[in-house]
ZABADREN-964352 format. One record per residue (C-alpha): x, y, z. Coordinates in steps of 0.001 Angstrom, whole numbers, plus 524288, in hexadecimal, padded with zeros to 5 digits. Each point is the difference from the previous one (the first is absolute). Layout:
XYZ
...
This chain:
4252F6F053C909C
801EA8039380E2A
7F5157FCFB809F2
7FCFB805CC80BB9
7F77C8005080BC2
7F59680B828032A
7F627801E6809DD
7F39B808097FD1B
802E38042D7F155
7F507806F87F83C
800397F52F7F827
801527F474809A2
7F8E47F95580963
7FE448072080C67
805DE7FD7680C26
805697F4457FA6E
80EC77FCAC7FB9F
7FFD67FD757F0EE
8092B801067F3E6
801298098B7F900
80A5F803207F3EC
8085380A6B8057A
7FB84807367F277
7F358804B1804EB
803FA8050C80F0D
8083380B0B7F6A0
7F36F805087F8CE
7F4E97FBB4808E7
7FA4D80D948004C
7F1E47FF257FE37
7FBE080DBC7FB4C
7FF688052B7F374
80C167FDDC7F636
8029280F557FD36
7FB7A803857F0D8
7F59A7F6C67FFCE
7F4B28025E7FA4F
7F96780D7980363
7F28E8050B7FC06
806CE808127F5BE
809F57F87B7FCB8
800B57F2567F53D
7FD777F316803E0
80A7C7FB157F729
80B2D809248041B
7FD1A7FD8280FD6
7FFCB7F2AA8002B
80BBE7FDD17F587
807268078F808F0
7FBAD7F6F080DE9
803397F3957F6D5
80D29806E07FCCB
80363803C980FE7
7FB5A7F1DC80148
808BB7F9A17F738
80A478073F80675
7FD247FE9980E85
7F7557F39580279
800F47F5AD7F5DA
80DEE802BA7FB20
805CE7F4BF8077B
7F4FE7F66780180
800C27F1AC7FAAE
7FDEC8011D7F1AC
7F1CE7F5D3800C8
7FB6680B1D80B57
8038B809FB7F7D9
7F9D87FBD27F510
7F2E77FEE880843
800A280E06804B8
80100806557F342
7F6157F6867FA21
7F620805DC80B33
8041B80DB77FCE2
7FE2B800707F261
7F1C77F89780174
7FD5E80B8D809A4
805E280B167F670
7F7CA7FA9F7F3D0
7F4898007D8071F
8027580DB2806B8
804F9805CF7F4BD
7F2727FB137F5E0
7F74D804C480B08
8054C80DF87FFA8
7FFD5800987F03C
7F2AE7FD73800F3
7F97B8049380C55
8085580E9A7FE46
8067B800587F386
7F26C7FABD7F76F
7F516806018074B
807B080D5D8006F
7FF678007E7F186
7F16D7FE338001B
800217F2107FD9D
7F9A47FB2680DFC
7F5E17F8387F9D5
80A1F7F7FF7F7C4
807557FE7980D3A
7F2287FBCB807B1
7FC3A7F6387F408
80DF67F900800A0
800FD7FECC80F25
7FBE97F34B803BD
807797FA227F623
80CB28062B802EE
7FDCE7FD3F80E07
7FDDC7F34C7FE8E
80C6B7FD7D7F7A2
808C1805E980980
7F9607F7CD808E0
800E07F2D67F9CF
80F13805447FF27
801BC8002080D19
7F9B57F3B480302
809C07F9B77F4CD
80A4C8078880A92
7FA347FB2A80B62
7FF597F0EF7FA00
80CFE800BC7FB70
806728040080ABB
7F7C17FCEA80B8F
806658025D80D55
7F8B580C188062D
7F9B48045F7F1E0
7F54E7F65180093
7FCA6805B280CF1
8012780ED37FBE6
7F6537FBDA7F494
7F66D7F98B80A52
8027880DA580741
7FB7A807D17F56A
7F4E17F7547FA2A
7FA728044D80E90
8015280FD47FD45
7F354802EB7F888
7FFF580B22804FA
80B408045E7FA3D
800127F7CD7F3A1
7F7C07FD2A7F337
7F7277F606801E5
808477FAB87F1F2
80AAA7FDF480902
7FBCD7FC1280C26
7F8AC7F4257F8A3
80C717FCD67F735
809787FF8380DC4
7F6377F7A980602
802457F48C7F6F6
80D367FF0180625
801797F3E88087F
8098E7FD99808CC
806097F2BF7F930
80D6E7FF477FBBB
809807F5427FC2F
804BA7F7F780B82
80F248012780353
807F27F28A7FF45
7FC877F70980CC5
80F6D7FF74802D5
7FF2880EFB80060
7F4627FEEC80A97
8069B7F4C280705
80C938064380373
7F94380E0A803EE
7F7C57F7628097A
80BD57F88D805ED
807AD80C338015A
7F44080717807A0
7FC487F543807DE
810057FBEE80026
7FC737F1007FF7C
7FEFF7F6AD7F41E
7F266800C47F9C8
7FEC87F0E6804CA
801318029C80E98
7F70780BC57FFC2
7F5487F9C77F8FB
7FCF97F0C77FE5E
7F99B802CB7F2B2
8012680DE27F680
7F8807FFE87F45C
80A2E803C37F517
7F419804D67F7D3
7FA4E80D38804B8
7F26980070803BB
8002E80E907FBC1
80B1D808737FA58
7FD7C80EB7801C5
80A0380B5D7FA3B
8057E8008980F3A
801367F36F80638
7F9BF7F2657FBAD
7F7B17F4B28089B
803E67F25B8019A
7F7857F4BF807D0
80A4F7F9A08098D
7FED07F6C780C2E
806F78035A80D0F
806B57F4B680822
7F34A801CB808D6
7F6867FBD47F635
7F92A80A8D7FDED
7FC26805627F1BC
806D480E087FD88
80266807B37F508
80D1E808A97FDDB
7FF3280DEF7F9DB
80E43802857FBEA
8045580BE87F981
807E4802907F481
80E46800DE7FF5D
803D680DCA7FD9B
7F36D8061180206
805A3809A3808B1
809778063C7F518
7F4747FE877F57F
7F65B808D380945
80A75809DD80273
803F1801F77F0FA
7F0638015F7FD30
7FD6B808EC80B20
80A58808707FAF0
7FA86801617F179
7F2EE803A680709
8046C808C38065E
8039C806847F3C1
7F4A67FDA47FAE5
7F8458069F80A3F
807B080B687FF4E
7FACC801437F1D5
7F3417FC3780449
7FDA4808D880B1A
801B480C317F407
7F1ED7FB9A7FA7E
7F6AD808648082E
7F53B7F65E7FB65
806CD7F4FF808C7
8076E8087980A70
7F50C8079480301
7F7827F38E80419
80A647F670805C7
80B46804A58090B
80A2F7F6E67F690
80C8E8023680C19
7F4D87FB1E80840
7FB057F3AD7F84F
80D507FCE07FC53
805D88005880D7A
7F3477F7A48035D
802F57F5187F5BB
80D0F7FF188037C
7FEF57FC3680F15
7F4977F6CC7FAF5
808887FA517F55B
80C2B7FE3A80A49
7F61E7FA62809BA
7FB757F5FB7F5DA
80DA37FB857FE77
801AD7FCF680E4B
7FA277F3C1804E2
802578025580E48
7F69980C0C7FF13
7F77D7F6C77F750
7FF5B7F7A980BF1
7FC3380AFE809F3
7F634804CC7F705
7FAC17EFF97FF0E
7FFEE7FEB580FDD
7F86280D2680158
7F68D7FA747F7D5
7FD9E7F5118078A
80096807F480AC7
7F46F807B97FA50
7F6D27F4367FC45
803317F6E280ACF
7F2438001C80509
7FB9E7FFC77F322
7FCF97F12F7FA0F
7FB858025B7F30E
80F14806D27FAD1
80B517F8638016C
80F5A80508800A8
809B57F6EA7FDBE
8098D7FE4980A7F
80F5B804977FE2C
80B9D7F68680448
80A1F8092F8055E
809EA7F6DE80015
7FF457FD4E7F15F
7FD59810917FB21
80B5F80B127FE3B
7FFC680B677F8A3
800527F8497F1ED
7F8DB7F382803A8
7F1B97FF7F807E5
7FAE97F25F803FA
7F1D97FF7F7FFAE
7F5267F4B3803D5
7FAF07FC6B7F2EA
7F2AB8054480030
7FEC37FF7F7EF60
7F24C7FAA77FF0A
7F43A804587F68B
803B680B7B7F802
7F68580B2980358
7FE778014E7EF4F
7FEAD7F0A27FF0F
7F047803487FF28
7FE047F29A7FB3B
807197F84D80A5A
7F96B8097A80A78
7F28A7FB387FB2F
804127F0C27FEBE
802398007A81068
7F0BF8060480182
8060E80EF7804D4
7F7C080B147FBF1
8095380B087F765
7F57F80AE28045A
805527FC6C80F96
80E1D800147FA3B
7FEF480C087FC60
7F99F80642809A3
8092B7FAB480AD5
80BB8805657F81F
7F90080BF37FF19
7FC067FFBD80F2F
80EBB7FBC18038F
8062F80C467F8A7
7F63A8094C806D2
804C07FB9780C99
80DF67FF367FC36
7FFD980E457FA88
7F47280895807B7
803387F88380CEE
80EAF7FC1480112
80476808657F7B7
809CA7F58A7F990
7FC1A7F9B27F243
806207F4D17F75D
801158093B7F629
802C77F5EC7F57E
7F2037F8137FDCE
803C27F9107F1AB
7FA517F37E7FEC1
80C377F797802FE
800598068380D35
7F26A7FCD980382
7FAEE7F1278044C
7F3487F83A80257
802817F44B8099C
7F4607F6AC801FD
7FCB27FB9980B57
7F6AB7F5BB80688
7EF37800F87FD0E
803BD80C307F705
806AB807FC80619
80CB7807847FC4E
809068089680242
8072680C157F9C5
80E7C7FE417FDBC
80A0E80ADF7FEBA
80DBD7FE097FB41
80A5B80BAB7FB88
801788092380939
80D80808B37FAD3
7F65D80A6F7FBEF
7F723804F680AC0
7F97980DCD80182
802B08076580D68
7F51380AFE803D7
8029A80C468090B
7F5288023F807FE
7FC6E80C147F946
7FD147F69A7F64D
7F88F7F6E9804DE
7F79E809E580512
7FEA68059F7F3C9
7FC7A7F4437F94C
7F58B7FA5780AB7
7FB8380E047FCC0
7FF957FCED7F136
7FA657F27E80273
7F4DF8063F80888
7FD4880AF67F632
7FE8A7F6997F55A
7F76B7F58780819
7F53C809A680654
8017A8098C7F26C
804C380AFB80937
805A9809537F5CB
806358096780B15
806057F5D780591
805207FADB7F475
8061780D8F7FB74
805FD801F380D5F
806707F15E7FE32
80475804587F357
8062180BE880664
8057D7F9C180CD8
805967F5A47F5C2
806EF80B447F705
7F9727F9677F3DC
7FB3080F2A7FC46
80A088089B7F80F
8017C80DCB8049B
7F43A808627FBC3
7F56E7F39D7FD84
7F24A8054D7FF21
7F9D07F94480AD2
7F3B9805BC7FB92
8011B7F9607F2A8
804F87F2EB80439
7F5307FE4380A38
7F68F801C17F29E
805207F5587FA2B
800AF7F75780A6B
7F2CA8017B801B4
7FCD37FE587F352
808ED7F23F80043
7F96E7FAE180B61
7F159802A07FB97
803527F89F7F329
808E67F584804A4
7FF3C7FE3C80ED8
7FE1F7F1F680167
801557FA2A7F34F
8095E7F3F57FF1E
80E867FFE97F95E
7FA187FABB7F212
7F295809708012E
80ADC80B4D7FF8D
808987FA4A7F631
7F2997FF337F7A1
7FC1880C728052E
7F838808C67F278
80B78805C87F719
7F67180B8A80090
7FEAD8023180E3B
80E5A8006080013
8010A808977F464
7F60380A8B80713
807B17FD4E80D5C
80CBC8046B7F6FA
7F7B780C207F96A
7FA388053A80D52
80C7E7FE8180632
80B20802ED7F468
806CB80B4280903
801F77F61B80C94
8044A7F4FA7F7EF
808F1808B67F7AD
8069B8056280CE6
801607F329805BE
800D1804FA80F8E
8038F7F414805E8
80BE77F9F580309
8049A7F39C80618
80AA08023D80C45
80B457F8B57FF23
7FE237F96980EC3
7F1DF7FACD7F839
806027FD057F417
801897EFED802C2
7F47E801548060A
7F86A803417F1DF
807647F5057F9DE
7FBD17F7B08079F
7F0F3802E47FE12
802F57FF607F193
802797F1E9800FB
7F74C7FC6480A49
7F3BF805037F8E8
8047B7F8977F2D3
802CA7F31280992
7F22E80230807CE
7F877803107F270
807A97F3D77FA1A
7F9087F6E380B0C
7F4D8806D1800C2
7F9F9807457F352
7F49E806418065F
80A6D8043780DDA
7F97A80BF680552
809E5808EC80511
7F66B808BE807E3
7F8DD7F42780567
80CB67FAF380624
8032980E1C803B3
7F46280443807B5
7FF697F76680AFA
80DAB801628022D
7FE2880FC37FE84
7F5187FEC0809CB
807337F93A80941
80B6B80AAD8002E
7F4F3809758038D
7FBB37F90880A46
80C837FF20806CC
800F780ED27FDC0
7F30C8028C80930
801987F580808E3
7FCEA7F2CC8053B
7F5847F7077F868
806DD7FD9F7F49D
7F7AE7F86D7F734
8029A7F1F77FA18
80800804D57F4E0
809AC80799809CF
80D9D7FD6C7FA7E
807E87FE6F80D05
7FE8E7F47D8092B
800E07FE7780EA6
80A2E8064B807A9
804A8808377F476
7F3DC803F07FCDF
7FD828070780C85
80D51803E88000A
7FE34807BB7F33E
7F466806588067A
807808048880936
809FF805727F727
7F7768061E7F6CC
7F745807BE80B6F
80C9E803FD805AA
8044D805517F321
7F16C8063F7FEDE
8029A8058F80C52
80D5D807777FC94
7FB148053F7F3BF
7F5F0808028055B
807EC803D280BBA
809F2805CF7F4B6
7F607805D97F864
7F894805C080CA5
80E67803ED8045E
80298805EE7F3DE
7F429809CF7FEC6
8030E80B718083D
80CF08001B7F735
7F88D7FF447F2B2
7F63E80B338037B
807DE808EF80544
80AC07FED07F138
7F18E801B97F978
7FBEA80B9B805D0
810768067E8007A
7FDC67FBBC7F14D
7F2A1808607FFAC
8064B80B6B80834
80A68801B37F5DE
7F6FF7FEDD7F52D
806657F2D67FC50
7F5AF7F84D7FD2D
7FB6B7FB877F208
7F46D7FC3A7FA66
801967F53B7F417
7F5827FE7D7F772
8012B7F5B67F315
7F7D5802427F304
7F9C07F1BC7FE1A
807147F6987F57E
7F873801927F6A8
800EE80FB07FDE4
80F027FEC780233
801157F7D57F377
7F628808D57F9A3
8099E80C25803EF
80C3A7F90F7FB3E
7FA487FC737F28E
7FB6180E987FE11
80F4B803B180408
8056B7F5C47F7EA
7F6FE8043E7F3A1
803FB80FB18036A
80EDF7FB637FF1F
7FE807F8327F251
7F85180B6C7FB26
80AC58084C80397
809FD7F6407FB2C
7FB557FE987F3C8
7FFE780F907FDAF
80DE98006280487
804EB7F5387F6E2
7F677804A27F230
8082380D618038E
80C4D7FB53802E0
7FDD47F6047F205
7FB9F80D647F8E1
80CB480782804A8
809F57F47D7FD21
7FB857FEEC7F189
80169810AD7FF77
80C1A7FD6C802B8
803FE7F6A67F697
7F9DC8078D7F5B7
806FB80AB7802DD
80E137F8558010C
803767FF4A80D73
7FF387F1C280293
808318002A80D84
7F56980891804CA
7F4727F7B07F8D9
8068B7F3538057D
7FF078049980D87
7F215803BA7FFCA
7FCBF7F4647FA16
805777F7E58094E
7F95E807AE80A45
7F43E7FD137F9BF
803207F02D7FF5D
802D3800D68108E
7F433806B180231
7F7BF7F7497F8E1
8060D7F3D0807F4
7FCA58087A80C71
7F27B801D57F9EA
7FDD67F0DD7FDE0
805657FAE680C4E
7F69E7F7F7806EE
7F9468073B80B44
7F90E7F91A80B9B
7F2DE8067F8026C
């Protein structure tokens, strides 16, 4: 099949010169295949005829193994698709909702245990697309989230002749004279790359991440069946509706194409330094340039105590309660401060080194996934972080705003009830006092507040969306050292501290910043003070004089909402009226069909009947109230 190179496909890495089968560049597209799946339309029908315009266009002339991959994704993706719409439409519009409720969990948790058979089988980019979605709870059962988060990130290691010659045709040298010792066993083997220990010429201990041959092609097939399978995907108003899927997948994909280049791996490893260079207690192993290209990175060998190795932590006399909280104080600085994360915390990226009289030091290694924050963002989130820490609901609902976390037409009103409802019962308690937390103060949490759960008004952007993986893992890895790990106890200094920079010099003790940047991020944030209110001051002679223009031409409205709790007393009176009604219609319409047939005219007794029949499936389709 004939190659060719491409600079800034959809589907390839930016700004970057990769291969790509000529195949794609013809249907590279990324909207919506034309037929697919419509509101009104069938599942089955739409996406036979995408897999049909596939076969034909995209896959026709691939490698028979590649091909074989893509349709095995596709059809995984159709099952699944196609058993959610027979019973989240087709059942519960027959007035069988509470057979579709009751059998749920366990169909989601099949399909997802099918995936992760996918994802294991074929590894490449699936395993990571599974890690992806373990981390969307907020768009996922909690049945699948759980099932996707088994997946580990282990495969089979390729054959150490395989490794050796792409590592002598990046570095262009035999293996021997670039390295005076390479450990033909990996130290790790991921579903990207794999880890060996080696020994430069120097001396000095290194380990080599190099990736696998033909990872390039594999990533390109698999982005194209997802693509596909967003297309179906982005049909479900359930999902679309809470996750901008173009978004997210345009997200993973840089991420994903990032991972696979080790020269960006090594930026990302010197800013890091960079970042905690006056910082003693993190360490960041150093990059050798001279031995790292796009497929091979050269690392100091920094592989000490596993952060999980709980046992070997306590044998060297190191507390697990300070581990924790100086991963936890390390990520607030990375992510409310700089504003670049490792956004990949898993225990075999994490290290305790020991040092002299007890101390030690926190190791990072892995840095091909890292998260990147505008500085809308960060603002937001310092917002978040001081709404949570000082239990300022206002602030908290304008970080949720400035953030875009709210759907369109949230009840503010509503959501600030149950946050204050959360925080009164379980401000303050530890990770395992709210895993423990009553079943029944949960239960009345879920009565009090059915309508807000059931709507579901929150949404995670796709510029955060790394950003909530990564707190995923690190409160399993901080709970994990730490079983009693406050998160609000680590949190409110740290919140404190971002409010004292906001008003001014005398930042207390527990003031994030240090020194020169410190001050400097004084500076920055009064400046930025300073502009806002020139822009809202600047912008009030403009906003009164629309109000009262609005006012003049008898423009203006005056909204006023009933509370919750009548609206759902209103619907179930309109809902009861309508049955009532229903029922009438179909007794009369049952009456006048069997008239008919006793007075031989079945045509006409057919038709009535089968009037009757459609409105009594109208009748018992489920209604929301």
């Amino acid at each position: 099949m004939p190659f060719q190179d491409a600079r800034n496909t959809i589907d390839g890495p930016p700004n970057a010169l990769v291969t790509v089968p000529a195949v794609f560049r013809a249907t590279a597209d990324p909207g919506p295949y034309p037929g697919c799946l419509s509101h009104q339309g069938g599942l089955a029908s739409a996406c036979l005829e995408v897999m049909r315009a596939s076969s034909r266009s995209t896959v026709r002339r691939l490698p028979l193994p590649l091909r074989a991959r893509y349709w095995r994704v596709l059809r995984l993706f159709f099952g699944i698709l196609s058993s959610t719409l027979f019973w989240e439409t087709g059942i519960r519009r027959i007035g069988l909702a509470s057979l579709a409720r009751r059998t749920a969990p366990d169909r989601y948790r099949r399909s997802a245990q099918r995936f992760r058979t996918l994802a294991s089988d074929l590894g490449g980019m699936w395993i990571k697309v599974g890690q992806f979605l373990s981390a969307r709870v907020d768009v996922l059962p909690d049945t699948v989230t759980s099932e996707l988060a088994r997946l580990q990130d282990e495969v089979n290691p390729e054959a150490f002749e395989t490794m050796q010659r792409m590592v002598e045709a990046e570095l262009t040298m035999p293996l021997g004279s670039a390295y005076a010792w390479f450990d033909p066993v990996p130290l790790a083997s991921a579903s990207l790359g794999q880890v060996h220990r080696a020994r430069l010429p120097g001396g000095d201990s290194v380990v080599v991440k190099v990736q696998r041959p033909q990872i390039d092609d594999l990533i390109e097939v698999d982005l194209r069946a997802l693509k596909t399978a967003v297309v179906w995907l982005k049909r479900f108003r359930a999902i679309s509706r809470r996750a901008d899927l173009d978004s997210l997948l345009a997200e993973f994909s840089r991420t994903l194409w990032d991972e696979v280049d080790y020269l960006k791996e090594a930026e990302n490893a010197h800013r890091f330094a960079e970042i905690f260079a006056e910082d003693e207690s993190v360490r960041i192993p150093q990059v050798y340039v001279s031995h790292t290209t796009r497929r091979v990175l050269t690392l100091e060998d920094v592989y000490y105590i596993k952060i999980t190795d709980y046992q070997a932590i306590e044998a060297v006399g190191i507390d697990r309660a300070e581990v924790a909280k100086r991963v936890f104080r390390t990520y607030l600085e990375q992510i409310f401060v700089e504003g670049f994360f490792h956004a990949d915390p898993h225990p075999g990226n994490l290290f305790v080194q020991p040092l002299r009289d007890g101390e030690w030091r926190l190791t990072f290694v892995d840095f091909g996934m890292v998260g990147r924050l505008t500085a809308e963002a960060k603002a937001g989130l310092r917002e978040l972080a001081i709404g949570i820490g000082t239990r300022d609901l206002d602030r908290l609902n304008r970080a949720f705003q400035q953030l875009g976390m709210l759907l369109p037409g949230a009840d503010l009103a509503r959501i600030r009830q149950a946050e204050e409802v959360l925080f009164d019962r379980m401000w303050g308690m530890s990770v395992r006092d709210l895993v423990r937390a009553h079943p029944q103060q949960m239960r009345q949490f879920t009565r009090e507040f059915r309508d807000l759960i059931y709507e579901m008004p929150f949404q995670v952007p796709s510029d955060l969306l790394f950003l909530g993986r990564c707190l995923g893992i690190l409160s399993g890895l901080c709970t994990g050292l730490h079983p009693d790990f406050n998160l609000f106890e680590g949190l409110a200094p740290f919140a404190r501290g971002l409010l004292e920079e906001e008003r001014g010099p005398g930042s207390p003790p527990g003031c994030p910043l240090r020194g020169a940047r410190r001050d400097e991020a004084r500076w920055e944030a009064a400046l930025d003070w300073l502009m806002e209110q020139a822009g809202l001051l600047g912008g009030f002679p403009r906003r009164i004089d629309a109000t009262l223009r609005r006012i003049e031409r008898g423009e203006l409205e005056v909204r006023a909402s009933a509370s919750k709790d009548l609206e759902v007393q209103l619907r179930s009176l309109t809902l009861a009226v309508e049955r009532l009604v229903g029922a009438i219609l179909f007794g009369v319409l049952v009456v006048v069909a069997t008239l008919l047939f006793v007075a031989n005219q079945p045509l006409f007794g057919g038709v009535t009947l089968g009037a009757a029949l459609v409105l009594l499936l109208v009748w018992l389709r489920p209604r929301r109230i």
